[in-house]
Backbone as CSV, one residue per row, in Angstrom:
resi,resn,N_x,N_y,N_z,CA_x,CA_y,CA_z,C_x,C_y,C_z
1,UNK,0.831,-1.200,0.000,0.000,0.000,0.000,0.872,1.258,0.000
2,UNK,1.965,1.397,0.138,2.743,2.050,0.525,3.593,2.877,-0.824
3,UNK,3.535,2.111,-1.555,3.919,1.986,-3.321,2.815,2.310,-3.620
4,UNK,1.571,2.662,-3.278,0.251,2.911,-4.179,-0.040,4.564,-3.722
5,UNK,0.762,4.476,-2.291,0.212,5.786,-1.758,0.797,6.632,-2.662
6,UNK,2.804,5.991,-2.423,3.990,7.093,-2.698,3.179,7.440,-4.675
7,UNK,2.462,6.491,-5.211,2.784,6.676,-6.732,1.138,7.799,-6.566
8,UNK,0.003,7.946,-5.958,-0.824,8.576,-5.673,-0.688,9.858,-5.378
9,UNK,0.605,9.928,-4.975,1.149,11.615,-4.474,1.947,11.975,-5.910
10,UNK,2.926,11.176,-6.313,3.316,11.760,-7.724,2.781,12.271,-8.661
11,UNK,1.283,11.392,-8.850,0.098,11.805,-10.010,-0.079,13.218,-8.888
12,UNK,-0.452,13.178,-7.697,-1.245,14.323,-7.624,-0.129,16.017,-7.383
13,UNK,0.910,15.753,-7.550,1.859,16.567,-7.600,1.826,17.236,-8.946
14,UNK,1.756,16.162,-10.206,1.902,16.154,-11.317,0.374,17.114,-11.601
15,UNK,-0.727,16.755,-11.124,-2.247,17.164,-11.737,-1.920,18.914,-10.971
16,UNK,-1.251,19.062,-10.167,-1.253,20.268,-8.657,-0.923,21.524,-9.483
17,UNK,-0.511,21.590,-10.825,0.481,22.777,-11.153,-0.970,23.678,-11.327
18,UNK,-1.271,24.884,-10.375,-2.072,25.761,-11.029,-1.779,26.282,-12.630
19,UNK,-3.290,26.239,-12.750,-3.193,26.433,-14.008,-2.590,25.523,-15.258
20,UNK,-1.596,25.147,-15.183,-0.458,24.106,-15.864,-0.462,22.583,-15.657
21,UNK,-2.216,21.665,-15.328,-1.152,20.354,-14.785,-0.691,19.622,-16.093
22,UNK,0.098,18.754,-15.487,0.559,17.959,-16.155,0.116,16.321,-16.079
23,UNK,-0.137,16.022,-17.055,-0.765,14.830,-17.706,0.569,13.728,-17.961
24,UNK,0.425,12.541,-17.288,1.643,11.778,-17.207,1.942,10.847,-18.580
25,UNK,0.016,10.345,-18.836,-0.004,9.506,-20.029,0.326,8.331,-20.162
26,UNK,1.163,7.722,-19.346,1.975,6.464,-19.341,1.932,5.311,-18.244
27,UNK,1.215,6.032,-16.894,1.204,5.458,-15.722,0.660,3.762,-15.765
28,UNK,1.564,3.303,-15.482,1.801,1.766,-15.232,2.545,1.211,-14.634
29,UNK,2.665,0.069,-14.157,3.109,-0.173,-12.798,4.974,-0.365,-13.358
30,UNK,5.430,-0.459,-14.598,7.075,-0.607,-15.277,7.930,0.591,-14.989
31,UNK,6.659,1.624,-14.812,7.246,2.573,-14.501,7.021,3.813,-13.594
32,UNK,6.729,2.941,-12.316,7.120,3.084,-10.972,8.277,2.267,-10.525
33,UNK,9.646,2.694,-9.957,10.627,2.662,-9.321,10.284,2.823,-8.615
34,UNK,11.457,1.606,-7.282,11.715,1.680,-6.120,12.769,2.032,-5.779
35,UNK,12.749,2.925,-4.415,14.427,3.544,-4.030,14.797,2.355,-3.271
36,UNK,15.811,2.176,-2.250,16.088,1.056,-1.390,15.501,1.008,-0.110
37,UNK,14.587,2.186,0.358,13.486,1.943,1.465,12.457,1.427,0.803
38,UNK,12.088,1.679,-0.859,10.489,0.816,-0.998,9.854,2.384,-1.001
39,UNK,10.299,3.926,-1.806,9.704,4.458,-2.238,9.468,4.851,-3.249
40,UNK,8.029,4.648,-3.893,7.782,4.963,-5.318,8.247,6.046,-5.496
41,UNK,8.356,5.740,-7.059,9.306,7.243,-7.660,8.509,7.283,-9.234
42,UNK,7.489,8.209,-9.913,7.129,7.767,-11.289,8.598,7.993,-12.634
43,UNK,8.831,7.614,-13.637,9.719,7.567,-13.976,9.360,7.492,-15.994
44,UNK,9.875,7.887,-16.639,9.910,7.658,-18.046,8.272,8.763,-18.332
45,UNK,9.401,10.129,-18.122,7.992,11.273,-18.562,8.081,11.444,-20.296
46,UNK,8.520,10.564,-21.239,8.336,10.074,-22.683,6.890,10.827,-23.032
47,UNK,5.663,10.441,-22.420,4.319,10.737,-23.261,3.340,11.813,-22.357
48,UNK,4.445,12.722,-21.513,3.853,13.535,-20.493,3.224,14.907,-21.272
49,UNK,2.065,15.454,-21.133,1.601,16.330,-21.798,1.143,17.684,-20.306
50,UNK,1.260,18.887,-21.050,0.750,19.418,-20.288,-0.709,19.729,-20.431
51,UNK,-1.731,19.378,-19.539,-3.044,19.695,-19.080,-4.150,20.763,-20.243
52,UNK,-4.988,20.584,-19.310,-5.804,21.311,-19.553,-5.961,23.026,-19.120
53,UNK,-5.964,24.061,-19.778,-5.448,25.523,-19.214,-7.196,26.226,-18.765
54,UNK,-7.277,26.622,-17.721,-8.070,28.200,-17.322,-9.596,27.114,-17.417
55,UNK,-10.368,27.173,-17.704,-11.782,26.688,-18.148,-11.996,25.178,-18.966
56,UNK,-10.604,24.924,-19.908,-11.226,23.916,-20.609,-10.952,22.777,-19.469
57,UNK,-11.841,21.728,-20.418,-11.930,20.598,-19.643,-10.773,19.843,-20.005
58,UNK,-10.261,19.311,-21.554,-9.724,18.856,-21.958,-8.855,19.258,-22.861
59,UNK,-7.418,18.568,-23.492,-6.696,18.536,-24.687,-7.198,17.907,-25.701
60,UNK,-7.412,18.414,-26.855,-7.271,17.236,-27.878,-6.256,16.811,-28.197
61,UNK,-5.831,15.340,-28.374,-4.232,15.108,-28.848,-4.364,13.463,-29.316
62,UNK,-3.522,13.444,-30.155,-3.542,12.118,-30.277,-3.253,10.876,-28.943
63,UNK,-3.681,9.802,-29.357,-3.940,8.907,-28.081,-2.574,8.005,-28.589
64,UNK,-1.970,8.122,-27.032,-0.838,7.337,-26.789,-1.053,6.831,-25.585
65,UNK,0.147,6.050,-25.480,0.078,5.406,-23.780,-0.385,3.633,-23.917
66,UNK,-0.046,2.731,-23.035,0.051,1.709,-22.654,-1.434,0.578,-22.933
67,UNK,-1.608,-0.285,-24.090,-2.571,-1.169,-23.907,-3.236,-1.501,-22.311
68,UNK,-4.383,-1.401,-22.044,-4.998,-2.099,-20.810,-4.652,-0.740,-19.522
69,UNK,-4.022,0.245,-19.812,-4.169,1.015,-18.874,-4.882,2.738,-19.551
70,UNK,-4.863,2.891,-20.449,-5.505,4.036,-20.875,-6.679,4.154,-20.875
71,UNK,-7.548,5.379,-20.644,-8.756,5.573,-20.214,-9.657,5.114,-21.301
72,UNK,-10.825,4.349,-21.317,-11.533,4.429,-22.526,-11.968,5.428,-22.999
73,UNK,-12.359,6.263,-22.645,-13.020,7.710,-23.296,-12.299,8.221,-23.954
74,UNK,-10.841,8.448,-23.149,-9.789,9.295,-24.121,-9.399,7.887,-25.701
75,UNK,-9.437,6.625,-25.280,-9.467,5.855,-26.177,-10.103,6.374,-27.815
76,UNK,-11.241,5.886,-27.074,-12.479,7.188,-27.976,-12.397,8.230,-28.440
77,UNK,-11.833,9.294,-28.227,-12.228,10.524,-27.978,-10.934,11.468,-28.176
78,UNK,-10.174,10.955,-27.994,-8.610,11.533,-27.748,-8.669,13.200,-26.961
79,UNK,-10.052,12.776,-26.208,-9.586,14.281,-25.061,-8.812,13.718,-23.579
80,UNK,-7.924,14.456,-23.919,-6.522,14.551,-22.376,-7.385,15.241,-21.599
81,UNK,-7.208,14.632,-20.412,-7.396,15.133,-18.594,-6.935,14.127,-18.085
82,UNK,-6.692,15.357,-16.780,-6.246,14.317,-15.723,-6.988,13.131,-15.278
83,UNK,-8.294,12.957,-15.856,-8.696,11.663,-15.376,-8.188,10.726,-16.298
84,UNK,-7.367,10.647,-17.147,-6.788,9.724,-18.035,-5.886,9.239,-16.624
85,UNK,-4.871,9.720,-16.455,-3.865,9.179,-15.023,-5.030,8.427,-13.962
86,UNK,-6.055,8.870,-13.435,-6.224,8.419,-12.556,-7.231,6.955,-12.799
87,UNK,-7.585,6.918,-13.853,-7.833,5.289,-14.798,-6.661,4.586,-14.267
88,UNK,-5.386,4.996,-14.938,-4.370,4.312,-14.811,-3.893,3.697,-13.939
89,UNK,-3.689,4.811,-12.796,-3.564,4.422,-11.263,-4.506,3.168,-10.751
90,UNK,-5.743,3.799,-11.164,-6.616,2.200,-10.669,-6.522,0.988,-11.121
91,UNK,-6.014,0.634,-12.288,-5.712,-0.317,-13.193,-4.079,-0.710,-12.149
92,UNK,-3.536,0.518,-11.865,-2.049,-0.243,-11.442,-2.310,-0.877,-9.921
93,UNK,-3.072,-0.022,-9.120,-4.029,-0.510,-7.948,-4.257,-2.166,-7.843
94,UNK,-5.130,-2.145,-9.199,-5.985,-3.485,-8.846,-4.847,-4.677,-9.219
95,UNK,-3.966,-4.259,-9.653,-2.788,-5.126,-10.688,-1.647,-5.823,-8.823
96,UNK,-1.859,-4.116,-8.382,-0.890,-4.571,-6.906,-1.714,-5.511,-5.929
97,UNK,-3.261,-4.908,-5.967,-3.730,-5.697,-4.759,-4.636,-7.196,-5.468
98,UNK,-4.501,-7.565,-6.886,-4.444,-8.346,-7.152,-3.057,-9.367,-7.275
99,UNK,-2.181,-9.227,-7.947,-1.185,-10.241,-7.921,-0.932,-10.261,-9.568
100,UNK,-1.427,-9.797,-10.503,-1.367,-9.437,-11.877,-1.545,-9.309,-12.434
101,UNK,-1.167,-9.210,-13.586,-0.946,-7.912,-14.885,-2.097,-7.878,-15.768
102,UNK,-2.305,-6.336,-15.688,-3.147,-6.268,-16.315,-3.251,-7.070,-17.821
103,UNK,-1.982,-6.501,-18.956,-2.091,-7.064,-19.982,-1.398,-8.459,-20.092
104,UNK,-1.520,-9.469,-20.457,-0.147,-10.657,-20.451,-0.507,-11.518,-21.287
105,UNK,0.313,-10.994,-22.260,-0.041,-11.602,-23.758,0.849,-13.157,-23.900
106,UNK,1.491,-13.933,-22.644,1.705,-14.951,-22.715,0.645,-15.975,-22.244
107,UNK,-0.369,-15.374,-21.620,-1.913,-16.289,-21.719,-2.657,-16.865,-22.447
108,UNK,-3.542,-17.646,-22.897,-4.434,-18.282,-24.114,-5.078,-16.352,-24.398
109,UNK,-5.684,-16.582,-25.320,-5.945,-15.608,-26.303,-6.995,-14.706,-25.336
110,UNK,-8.029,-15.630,-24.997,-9.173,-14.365,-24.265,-8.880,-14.734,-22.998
111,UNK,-7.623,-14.711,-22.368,-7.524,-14.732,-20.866,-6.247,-13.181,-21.440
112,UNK,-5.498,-13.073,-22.143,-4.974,-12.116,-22.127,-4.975,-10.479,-21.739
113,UNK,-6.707,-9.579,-21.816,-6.604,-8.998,-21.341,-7.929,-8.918,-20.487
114,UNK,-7.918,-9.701,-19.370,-8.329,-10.379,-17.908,-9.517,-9.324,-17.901
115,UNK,-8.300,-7.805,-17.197,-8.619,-6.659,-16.510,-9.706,-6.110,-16.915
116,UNK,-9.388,-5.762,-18.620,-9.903,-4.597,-19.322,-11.373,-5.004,-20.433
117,UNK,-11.481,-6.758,-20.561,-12.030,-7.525,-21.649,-13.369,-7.163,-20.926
């Protein structure tokens, strides 16, 4: 729980910038690092966008980011917000307090994506 909190404060550090947040895009559990006490650290800002500005709700942008953890709507829709990250987070959530992975394409065909099918 402790790895769910530390990676819960990163997203919300990341969403915090008045005016400016920042959209991580990528959040999955490969890339959360551990230091040598066992504190999350988010890591590989590759598909990080900045937010939504003043009134709007959303970015339009093309849709990137990780099979089985990206939001469906933005799937759909390719509007960025911060609720794209916090999909993610829950997907990495259920992945910790389950035991695994969301996607795992070494499974029979429709056991592969478990989580999201």
């Amino acid at each position: 729980m402790k790895i769910a909190l530390d990676a819960a404060k990163g997203l919300a550090f990341l969403h915090s910038f008045e005016g400016h947040p920042i959209i991580f895009r990528d959040f999955k559990s490969s890339n959360l690092l551990l230091d040598a006490n066992f504190n999350a650290k988010i890591s590989d800002f590759g598909l990080a966008k900045e937010g939504p500005v003043g009134a709007q709700s959303h970015v339009s942008t093309l849709v990137k980011g990780t099979t089985g953890y990206a939001a469906p709507e933005y799937c759909q829709s390719g509007h960025l917000a911060t609720y794209c990250d916090t999909y993610a987070f829950g997907v990495v959530l259920l992945e910790l307090l389950i035991g695994r992975r969301a996607v795992n394409m070494r499974l029979p065909y429709d056991e592969v994506y478990w989580l999201i099918g």
